[in-house]
Predicted model as a PDB file, atoms N, CA, C, CB and O in Angstrom, pLDDT in the B-factor column:
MODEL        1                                                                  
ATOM      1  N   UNK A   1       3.754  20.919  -4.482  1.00 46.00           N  
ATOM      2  CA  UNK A   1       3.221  20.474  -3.207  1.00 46.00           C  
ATOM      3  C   UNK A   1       3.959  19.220  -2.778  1.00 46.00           C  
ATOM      4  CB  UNK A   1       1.700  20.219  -3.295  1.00 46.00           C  
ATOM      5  O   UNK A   1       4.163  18.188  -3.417  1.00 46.00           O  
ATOM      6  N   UNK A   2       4.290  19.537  -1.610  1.00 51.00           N  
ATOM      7  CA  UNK A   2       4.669  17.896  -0.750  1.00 51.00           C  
ATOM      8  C   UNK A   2       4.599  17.581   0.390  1.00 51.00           C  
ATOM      9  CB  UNK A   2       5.853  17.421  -0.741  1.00 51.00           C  
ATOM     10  O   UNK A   2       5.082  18.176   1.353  1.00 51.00           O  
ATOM     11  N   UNK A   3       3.870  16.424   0.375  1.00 53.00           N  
ATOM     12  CA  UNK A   3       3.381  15.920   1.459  1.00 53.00           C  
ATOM     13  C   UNK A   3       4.407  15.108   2.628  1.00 53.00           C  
ATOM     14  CB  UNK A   3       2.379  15.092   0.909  1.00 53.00           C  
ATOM     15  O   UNK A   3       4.992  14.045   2.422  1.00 53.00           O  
ATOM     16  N   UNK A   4       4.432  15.664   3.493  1.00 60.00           N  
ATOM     17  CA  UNK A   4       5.756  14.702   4.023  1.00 60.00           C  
ATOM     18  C   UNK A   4       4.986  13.151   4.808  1.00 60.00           C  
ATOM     19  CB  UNK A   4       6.884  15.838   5.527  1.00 60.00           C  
ATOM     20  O   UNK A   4       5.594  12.109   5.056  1.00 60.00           O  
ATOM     21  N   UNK A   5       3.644  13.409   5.042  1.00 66.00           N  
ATOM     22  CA  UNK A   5       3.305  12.345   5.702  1.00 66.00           C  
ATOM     23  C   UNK A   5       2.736  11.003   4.469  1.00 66.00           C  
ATOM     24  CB  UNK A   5       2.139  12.928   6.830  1.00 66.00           C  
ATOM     25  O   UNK A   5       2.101  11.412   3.497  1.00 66.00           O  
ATOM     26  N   UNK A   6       2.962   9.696   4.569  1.00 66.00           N  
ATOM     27  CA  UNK A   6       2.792   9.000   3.484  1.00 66.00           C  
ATOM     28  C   UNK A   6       1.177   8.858   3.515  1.00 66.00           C  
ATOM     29  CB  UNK A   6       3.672   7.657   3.491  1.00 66.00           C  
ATOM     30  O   UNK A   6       0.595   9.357   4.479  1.00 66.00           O  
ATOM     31  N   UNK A   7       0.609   8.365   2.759  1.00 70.00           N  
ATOM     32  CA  UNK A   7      -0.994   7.966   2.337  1.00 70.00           C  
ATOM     33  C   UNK A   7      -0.816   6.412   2.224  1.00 70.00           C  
ATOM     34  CB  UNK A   7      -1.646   8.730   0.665  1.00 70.00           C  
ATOM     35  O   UNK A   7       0.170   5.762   1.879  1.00 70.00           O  
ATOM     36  N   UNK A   8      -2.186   5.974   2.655  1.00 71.00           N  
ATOM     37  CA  UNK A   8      -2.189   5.065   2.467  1.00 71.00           C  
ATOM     38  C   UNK A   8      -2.961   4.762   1.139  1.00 71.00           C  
ATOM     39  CB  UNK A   8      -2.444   4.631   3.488  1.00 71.00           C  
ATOM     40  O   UNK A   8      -3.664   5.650   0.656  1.00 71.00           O  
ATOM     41  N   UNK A   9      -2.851   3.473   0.498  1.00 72.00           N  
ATOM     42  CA  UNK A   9      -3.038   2.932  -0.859  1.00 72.00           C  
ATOM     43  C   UNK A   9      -3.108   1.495  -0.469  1.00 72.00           C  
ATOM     44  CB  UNK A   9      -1.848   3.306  -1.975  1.00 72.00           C  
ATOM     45  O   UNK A   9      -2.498   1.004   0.481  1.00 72.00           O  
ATOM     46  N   UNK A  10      -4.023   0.768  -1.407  1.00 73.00           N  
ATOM     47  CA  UNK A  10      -3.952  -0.613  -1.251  1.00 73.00           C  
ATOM     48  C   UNK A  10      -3.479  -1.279  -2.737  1.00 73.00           C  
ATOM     49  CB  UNK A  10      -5.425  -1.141  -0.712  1.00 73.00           C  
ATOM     50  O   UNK A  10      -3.121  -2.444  -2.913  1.00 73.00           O  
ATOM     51  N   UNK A  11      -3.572  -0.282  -3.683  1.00 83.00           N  
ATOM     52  CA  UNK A  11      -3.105  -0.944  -5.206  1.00 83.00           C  
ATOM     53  C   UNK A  11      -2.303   0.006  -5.364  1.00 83.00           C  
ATOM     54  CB  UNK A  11      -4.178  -1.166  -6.555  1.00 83.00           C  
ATOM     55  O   UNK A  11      -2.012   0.847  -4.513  1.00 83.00           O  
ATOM     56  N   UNK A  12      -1.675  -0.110  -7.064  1.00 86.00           N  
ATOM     57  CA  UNK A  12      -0.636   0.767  -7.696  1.00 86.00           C  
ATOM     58  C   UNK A  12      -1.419   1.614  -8.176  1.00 86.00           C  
ATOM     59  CB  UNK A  12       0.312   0.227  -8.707  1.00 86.00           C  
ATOM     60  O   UNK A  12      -0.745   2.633  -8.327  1.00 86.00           O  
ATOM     61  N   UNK A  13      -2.691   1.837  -8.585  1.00 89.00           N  
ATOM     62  CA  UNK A  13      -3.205   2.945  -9.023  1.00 89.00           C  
ATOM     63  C   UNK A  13      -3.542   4.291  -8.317  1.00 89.00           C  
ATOM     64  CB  UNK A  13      -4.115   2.549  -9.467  1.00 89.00           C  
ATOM     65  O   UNK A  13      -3.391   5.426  -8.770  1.00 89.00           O  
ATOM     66  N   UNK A  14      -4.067   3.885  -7.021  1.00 87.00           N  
ATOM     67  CA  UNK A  14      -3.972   4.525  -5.774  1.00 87.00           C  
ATOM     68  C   UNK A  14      -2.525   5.276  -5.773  1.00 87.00           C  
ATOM     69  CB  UNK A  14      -4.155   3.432  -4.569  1.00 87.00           C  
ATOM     70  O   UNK A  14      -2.499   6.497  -5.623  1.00 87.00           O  
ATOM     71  N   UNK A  15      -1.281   4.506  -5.947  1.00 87.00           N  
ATOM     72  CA  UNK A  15       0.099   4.839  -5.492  1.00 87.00           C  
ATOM     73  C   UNK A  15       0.049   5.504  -6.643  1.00 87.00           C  
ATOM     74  CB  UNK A  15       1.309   3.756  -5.156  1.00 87.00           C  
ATOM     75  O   UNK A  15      -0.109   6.677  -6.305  1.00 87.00           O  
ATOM     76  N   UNK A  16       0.080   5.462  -7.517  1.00 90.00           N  
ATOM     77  CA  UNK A  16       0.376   6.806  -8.956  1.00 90.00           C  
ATOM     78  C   UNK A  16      -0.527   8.278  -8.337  1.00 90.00           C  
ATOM     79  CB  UNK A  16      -0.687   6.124 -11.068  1.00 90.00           C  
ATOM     80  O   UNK A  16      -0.305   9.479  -8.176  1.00 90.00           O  
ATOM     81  N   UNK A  17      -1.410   7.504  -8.175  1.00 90.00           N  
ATOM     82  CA  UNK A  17      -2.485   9.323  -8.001  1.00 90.00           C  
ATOM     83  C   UNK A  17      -1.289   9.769  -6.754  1.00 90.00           C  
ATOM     84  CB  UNK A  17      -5.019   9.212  -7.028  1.00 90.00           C  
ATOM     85  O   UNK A  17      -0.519  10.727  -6.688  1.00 90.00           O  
ATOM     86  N   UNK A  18      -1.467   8.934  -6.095  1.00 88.00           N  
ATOM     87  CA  UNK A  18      -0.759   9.433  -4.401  1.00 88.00           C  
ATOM     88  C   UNK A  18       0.339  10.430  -4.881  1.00 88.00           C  
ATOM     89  CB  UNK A  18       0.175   7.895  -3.271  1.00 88.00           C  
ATOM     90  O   UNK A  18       0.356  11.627  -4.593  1.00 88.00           O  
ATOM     91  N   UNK A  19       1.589   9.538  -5.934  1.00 88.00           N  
ATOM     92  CA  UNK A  19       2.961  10.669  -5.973  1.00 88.00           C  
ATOM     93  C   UNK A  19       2.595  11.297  -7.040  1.00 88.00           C  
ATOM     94  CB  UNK A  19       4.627  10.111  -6.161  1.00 88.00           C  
ATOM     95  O   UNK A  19       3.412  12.179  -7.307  1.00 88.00           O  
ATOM     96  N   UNK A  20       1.494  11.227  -7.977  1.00 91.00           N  
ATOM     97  CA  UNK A  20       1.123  12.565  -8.700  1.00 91.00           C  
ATOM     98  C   UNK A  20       0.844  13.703  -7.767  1.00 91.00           C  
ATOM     99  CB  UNK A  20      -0.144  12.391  -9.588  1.00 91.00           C  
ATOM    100  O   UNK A  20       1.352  14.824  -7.749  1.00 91.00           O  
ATOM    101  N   UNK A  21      -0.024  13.204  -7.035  1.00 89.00           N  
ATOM    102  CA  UNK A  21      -0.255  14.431  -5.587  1.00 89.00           C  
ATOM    103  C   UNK A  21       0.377  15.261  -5.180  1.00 89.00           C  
ATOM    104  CB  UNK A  21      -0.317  14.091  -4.421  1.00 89.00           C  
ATOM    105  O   UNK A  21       0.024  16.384  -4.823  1.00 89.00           O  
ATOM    106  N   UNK A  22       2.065  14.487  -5.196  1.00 88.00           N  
ATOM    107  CA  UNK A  22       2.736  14.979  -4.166  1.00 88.00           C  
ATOM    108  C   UNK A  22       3.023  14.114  -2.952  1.00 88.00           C  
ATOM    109  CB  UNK A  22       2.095  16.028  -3.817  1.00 88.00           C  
ATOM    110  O   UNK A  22       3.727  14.592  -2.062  1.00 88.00           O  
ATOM    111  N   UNK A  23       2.733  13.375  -2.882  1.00 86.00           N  
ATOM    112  CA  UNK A  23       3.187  12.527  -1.496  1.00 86.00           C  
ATOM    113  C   UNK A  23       4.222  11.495  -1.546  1.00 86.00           C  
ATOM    114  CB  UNK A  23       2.027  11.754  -0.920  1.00 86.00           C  
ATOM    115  O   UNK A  23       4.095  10.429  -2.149  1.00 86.00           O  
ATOM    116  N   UNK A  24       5.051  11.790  -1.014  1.00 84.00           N  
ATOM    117  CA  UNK A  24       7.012  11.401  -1.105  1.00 84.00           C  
ATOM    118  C   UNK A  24       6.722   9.858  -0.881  1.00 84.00           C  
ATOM    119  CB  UNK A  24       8.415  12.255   0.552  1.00 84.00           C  
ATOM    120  O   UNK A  24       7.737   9.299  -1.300  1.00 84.00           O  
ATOM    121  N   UNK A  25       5.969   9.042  -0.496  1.00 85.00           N  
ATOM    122  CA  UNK A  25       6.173   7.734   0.340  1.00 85.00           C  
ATOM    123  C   UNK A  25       4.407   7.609   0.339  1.00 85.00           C  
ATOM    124  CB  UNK A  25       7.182   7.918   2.176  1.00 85.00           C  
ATOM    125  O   UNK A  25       3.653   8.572   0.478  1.00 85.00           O  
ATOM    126  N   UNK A  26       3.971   6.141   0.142  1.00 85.00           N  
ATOM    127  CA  UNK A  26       2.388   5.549   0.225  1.00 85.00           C  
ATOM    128  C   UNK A  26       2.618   4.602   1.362  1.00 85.00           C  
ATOM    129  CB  UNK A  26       1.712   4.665  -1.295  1.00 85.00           C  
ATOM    130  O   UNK A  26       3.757   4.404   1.785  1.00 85.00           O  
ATOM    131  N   UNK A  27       1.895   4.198   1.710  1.00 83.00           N  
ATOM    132  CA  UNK A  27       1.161   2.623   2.855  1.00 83.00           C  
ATOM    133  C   UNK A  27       0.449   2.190   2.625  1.00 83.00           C  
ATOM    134  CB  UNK A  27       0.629   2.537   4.098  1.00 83.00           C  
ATOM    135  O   UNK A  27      -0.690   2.654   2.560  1.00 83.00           O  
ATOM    136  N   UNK A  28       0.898   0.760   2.325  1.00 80.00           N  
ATOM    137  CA  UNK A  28       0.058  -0.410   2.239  1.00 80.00           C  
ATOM    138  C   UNK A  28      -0.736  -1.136   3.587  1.00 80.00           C  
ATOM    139  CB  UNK A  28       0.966  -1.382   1.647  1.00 80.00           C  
ATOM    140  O   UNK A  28      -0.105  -1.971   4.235  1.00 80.00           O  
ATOM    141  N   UNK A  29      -1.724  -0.889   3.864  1.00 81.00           N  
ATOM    142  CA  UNK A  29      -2.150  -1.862   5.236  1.00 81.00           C  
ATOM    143  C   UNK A  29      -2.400  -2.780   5.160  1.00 81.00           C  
ATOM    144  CB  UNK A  29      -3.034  -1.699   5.970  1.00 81.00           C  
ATOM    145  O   UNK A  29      -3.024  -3.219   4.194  1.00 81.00           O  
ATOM    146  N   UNK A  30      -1.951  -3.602   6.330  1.00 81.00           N  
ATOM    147  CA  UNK A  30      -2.281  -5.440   5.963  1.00 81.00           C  
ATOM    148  C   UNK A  30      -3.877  -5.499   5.708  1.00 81.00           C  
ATOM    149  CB  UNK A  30      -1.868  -6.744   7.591  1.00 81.00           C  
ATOM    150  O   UNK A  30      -4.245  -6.073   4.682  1.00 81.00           O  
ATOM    151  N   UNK A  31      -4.836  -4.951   6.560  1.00 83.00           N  
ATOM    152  CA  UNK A  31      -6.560  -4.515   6.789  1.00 83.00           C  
ATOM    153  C   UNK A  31      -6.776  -4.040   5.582  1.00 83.00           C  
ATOM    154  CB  UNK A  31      -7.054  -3.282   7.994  1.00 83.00           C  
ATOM    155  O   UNK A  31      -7.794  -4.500   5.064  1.00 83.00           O  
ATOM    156  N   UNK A  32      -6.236  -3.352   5.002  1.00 81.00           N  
ATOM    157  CA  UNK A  32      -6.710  -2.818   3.303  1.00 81.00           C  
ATOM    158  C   UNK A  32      -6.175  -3.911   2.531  1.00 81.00           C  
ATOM    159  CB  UNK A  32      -5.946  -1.180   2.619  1.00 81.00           C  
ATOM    160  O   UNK A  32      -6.879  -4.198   1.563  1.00 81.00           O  
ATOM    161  N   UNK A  33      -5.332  -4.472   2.650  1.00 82.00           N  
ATOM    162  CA  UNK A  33      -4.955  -5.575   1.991  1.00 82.00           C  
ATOM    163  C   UNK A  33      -5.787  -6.886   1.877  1.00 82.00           C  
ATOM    164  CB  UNK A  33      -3.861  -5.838   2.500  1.00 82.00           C  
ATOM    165  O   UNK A  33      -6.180  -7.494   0.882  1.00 82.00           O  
ATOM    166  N   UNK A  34      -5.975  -7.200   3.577  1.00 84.00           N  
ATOM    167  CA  UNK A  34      -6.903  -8.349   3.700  1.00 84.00           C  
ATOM    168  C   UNK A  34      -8.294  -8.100   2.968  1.00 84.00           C  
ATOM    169  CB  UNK A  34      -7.150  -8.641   5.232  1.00 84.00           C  
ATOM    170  O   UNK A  34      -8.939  -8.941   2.343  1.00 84.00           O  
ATOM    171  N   UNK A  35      -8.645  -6.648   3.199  1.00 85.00           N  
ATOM    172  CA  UNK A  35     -10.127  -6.578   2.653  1.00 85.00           C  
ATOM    173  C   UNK A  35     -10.428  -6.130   1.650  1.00 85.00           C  
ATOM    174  CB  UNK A  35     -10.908  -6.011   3.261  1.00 85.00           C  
ATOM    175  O   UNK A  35     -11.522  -6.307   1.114  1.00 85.00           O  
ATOM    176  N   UNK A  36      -9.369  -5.363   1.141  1.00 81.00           N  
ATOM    177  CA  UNK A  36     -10.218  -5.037   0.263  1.00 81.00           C  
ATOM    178  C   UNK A  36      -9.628  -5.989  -1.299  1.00 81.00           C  
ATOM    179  CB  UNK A  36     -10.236  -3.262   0.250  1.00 81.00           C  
ATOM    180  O   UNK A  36     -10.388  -6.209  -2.242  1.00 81.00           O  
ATOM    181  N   UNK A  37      -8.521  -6.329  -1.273  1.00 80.00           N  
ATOM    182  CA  UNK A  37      -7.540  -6.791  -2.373  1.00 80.00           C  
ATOM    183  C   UNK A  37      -8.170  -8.638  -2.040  1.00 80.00           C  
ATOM    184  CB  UNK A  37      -5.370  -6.267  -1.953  1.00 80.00           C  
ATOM    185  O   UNK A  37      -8.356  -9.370  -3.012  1.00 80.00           O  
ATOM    186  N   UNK A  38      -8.388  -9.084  -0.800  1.00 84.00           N  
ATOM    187  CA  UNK A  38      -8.430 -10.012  -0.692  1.00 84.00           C  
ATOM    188  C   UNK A  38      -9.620 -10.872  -0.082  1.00 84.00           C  
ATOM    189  CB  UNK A  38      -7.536 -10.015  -0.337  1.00 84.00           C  
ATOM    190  O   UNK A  38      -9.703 -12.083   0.122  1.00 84.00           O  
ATOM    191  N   UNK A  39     -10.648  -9.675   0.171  1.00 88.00           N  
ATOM    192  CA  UNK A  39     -12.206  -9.843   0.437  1.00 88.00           C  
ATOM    193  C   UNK A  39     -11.849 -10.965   2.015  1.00 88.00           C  
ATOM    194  CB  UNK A  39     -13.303 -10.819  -1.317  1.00 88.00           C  
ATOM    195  O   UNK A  39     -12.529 -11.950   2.301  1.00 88.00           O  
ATOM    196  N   UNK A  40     -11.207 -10.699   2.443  1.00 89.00           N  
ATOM    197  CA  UNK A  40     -11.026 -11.598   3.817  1.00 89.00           C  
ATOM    198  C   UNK A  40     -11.098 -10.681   4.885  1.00 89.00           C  
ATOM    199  CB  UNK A  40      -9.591 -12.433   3.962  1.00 89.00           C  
ATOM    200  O   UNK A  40     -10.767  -9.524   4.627  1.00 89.00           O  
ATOM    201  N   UNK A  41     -11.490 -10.974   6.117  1.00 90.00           N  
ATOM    202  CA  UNK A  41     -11.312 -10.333   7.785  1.00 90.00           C  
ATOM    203  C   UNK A  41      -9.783 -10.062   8.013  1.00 90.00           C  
ATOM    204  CB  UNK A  41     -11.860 -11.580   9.153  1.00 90.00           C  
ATOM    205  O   UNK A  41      -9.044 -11.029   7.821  1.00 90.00           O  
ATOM    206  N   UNK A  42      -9.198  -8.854   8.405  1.00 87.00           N  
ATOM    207  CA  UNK A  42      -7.914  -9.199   8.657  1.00 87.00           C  
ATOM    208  C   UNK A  42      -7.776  -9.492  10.353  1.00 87.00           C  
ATOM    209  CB  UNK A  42      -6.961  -7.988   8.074  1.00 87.00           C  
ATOM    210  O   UNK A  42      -7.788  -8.700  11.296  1.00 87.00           O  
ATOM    211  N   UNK A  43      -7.623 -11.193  10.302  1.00 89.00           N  
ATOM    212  CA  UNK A  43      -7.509 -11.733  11.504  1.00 89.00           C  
ATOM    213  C   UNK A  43      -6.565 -12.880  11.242  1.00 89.00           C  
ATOM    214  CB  UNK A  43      -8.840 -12.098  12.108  1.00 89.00           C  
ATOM    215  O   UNK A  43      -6.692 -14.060  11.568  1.00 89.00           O  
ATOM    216  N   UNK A  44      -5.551 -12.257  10.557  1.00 84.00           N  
ATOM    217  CA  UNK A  44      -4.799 -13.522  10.124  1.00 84.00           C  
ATOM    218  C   UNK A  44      -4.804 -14.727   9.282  1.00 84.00           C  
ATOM    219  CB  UNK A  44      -4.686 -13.958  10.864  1.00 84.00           C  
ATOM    220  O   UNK A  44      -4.440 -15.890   9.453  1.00 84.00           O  
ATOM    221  N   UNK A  45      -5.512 -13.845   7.996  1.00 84.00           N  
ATOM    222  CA  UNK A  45      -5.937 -14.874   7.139  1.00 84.00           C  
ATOM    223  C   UNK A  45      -4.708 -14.919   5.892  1.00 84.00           C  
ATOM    224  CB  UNK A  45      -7.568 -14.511   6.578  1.00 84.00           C  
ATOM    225  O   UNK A  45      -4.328 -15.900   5.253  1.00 84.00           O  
ATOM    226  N   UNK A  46      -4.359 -13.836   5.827  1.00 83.00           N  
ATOM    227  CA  UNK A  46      -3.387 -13.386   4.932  1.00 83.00           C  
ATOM    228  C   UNK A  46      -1.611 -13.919   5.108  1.00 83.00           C  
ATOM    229  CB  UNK A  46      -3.563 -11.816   5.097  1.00 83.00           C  
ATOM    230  O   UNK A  46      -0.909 -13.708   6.097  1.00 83.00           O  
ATOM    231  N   UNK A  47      -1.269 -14.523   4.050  1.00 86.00           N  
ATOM    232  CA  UNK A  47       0.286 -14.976   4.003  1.00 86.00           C  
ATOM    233  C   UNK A  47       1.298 -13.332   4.097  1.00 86.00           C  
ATOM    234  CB  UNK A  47       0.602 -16.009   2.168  1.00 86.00           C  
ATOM    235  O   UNK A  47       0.869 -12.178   4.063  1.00 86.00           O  
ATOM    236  N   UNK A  48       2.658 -13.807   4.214  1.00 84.00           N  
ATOM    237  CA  UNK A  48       3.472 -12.514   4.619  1.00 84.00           C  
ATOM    238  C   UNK A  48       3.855 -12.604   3.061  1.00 84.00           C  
ATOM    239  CB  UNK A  48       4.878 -12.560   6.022  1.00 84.00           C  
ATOM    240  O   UNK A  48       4.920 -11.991   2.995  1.00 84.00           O  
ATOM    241  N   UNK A  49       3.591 -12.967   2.038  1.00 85.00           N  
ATOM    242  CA  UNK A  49       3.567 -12.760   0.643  1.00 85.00           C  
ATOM    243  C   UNK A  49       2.692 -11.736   0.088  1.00 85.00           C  
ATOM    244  CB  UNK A  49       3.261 -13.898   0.059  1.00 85.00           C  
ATOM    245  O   UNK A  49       3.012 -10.711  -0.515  1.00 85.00           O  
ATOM    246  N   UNK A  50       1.352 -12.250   0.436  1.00 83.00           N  
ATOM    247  CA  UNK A  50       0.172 -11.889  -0.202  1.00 83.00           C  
ATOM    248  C   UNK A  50       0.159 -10.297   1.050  1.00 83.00           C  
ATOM    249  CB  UNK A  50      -1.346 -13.410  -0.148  1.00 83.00           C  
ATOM    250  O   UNK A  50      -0.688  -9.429   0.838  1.00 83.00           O  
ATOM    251  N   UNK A  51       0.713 -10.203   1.714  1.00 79.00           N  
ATOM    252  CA  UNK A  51       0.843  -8.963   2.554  1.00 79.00           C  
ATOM    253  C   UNK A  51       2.012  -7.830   1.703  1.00 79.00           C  
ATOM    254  CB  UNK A  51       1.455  -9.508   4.250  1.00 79.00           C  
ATOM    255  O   UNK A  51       1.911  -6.622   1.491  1.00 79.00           O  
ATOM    256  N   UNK A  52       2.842  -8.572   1.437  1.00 81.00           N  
ATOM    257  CA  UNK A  52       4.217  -8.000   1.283  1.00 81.00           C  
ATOM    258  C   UNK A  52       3.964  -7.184  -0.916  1.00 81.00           C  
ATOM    259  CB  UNK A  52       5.793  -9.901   1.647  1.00 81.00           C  
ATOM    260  O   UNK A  52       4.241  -6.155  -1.533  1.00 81.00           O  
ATOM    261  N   UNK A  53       3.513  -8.107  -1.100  1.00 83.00           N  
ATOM    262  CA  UNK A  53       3.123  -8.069  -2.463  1.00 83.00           C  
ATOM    263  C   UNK A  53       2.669  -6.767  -3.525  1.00 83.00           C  
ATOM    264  CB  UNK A  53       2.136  -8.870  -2.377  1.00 83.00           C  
ATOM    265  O   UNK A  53       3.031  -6.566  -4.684  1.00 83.00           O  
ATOM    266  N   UNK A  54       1.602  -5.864  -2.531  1.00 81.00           N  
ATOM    267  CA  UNK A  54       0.924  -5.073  -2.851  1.00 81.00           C  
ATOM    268  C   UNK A  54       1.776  -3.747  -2.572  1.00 81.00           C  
ATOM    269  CB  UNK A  54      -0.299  -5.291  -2.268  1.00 81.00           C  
ATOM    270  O   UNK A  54       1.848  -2.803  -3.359  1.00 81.00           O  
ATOM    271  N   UNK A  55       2.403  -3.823  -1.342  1.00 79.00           N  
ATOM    272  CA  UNK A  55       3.417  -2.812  -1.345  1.00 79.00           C  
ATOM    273  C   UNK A  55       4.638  -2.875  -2.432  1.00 79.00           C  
ATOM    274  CB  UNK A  55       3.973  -2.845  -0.003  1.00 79.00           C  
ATOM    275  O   UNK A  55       5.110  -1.754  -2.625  1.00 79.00           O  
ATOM    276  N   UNK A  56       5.239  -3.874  -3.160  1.00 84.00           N  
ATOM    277  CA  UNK A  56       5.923  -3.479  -3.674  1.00 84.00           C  
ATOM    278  C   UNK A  56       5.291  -3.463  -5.436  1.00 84.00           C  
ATOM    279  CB  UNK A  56       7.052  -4.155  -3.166  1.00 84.00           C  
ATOM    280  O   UNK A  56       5.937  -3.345  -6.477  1.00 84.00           O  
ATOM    281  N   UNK A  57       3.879  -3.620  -5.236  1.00 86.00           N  
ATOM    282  CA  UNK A  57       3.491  -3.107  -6.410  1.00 86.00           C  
ATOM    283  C   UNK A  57       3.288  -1.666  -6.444  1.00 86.00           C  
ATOM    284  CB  UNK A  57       2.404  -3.726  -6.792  1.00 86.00           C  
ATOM    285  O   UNK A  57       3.540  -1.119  -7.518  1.00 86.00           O  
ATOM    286  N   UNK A  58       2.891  -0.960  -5.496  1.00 85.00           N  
ATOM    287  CA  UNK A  58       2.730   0.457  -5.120  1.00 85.00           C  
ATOM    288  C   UNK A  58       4.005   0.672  -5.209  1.00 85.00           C  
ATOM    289  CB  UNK A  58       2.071   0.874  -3.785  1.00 85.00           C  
ATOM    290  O   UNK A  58       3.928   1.152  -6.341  1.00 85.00           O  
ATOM    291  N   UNK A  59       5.272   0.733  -4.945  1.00 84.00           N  
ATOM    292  CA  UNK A  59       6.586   0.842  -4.800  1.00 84.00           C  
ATOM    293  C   UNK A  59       6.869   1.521  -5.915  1.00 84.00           C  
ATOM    294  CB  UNK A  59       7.308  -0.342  -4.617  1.00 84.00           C  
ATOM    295  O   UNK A  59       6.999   2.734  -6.078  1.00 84.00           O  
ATOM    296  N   UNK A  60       6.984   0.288  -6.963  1.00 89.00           N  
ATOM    297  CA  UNK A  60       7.230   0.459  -8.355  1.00 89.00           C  
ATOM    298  C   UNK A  60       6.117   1.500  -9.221  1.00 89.00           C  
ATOM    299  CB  UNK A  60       7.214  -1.034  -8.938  1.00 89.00           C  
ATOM    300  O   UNK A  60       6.448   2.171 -10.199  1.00 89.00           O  
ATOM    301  N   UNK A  61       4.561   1.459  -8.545  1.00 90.00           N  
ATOM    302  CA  UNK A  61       4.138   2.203  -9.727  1.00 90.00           C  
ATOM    303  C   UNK A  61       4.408   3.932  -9.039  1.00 90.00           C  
ATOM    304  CB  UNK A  61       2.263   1.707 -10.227  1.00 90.00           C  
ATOM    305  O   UNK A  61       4.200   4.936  -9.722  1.00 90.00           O  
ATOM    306  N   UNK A  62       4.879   3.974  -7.646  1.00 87.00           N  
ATOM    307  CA  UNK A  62       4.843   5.409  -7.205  1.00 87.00           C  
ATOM    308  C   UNK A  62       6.394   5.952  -7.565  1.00 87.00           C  
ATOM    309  CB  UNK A  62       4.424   5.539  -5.453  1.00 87.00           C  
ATOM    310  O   UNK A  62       6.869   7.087  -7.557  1.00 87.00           O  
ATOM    311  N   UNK A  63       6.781   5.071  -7.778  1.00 88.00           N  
ATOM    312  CA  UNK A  63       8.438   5.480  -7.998  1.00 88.00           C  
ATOM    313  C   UNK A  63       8.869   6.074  -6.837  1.00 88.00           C  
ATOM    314  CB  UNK A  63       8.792   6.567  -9.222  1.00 88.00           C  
ATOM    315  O   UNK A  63       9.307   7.222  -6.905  1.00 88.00           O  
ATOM    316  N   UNK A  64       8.816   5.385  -5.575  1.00 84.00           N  
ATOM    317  CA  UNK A  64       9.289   6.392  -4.665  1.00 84.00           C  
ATOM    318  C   UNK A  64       8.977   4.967  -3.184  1.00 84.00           C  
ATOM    319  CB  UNK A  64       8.102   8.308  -4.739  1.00 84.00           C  
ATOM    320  O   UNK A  64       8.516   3.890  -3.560  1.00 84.00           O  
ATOM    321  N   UNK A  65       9.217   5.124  -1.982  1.00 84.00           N  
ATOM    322  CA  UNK A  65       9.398   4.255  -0.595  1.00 84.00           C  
ATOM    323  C   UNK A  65       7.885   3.783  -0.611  1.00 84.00           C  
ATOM    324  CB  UNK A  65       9.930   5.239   1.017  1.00 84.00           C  
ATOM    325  O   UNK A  65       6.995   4.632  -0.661  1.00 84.00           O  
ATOM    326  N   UNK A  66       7.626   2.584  -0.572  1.00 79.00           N  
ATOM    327  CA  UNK A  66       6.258   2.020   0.035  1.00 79.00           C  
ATOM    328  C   UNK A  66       6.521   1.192   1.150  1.00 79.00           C  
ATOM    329  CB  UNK A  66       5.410   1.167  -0.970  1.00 79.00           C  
ATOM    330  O   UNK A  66       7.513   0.466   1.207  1.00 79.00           O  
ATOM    331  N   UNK A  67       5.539   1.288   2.167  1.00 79.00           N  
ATOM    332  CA  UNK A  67       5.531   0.436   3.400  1.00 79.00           C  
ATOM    333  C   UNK A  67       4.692  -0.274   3.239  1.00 79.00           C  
ATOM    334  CB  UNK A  67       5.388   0.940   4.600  1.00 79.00           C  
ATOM    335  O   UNK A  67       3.669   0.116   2.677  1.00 79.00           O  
ATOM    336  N   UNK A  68       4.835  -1.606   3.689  1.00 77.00           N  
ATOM    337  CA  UNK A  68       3.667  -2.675   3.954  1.00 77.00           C  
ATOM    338  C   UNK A  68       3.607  -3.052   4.792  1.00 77.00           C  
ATOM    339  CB  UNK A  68       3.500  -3.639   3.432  1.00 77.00           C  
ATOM    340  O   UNK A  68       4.576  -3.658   5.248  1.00 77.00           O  
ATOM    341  N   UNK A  69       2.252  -2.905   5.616  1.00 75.00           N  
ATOM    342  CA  UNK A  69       1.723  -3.285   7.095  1.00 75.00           C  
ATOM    343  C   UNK A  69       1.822  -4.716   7.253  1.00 75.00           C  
ATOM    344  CB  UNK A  69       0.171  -2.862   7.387  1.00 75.00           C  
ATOM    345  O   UNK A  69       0.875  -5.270   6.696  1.00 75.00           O  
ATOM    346  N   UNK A  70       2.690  -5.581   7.854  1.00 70.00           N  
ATOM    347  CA  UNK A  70       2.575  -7.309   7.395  1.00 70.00           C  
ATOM    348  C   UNK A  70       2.740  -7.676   9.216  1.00 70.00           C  
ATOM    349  CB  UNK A  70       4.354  -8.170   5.959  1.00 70.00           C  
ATOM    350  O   UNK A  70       3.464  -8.557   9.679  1.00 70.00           O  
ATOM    351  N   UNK A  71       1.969  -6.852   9.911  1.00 66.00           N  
ATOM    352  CA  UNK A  71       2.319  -7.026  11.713  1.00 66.00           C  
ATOM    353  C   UNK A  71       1.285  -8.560  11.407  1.00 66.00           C  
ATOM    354  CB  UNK A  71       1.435  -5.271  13.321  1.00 66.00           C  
ATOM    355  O   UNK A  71       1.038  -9.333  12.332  1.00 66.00           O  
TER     356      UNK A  71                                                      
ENDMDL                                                                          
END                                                                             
């Protein structure tokens, strides 16, 4: 099975199930990021680190393209 459209994920564990799945590429959202990784509103509370961060932990554990939402 393969998924051509990516999933979104906010950790690396998420991103393992994801390309066990089948899904070529995950997404990180800044909003899943802010809230749920970082218990904050995403209204701009979040650094372009602490944004950038989680995607390339998903990156590495999916073995495969992660995006991170850091608008």
């Amino acid at each position: 099975m393969t998924a051509s459209q990516p999933t979104i994920d906010n950790d690396a564990l998420t991103a393992r199930l994801a390309a066990a799945t089948g899904f070529e590429a995950v997404y990180a959202s800044g909003a899943g990021v802010a809230n749920a990784m970082l218990g904050v509103p995403d209204v701009g509370l979040t650094s372009m680190a602490q944004a950038v961060e989680p995607g390339g932990r998903s990156c590495r554990a999916a073995g495969g393209p992660a995006h991170a939402g850091t608008e």
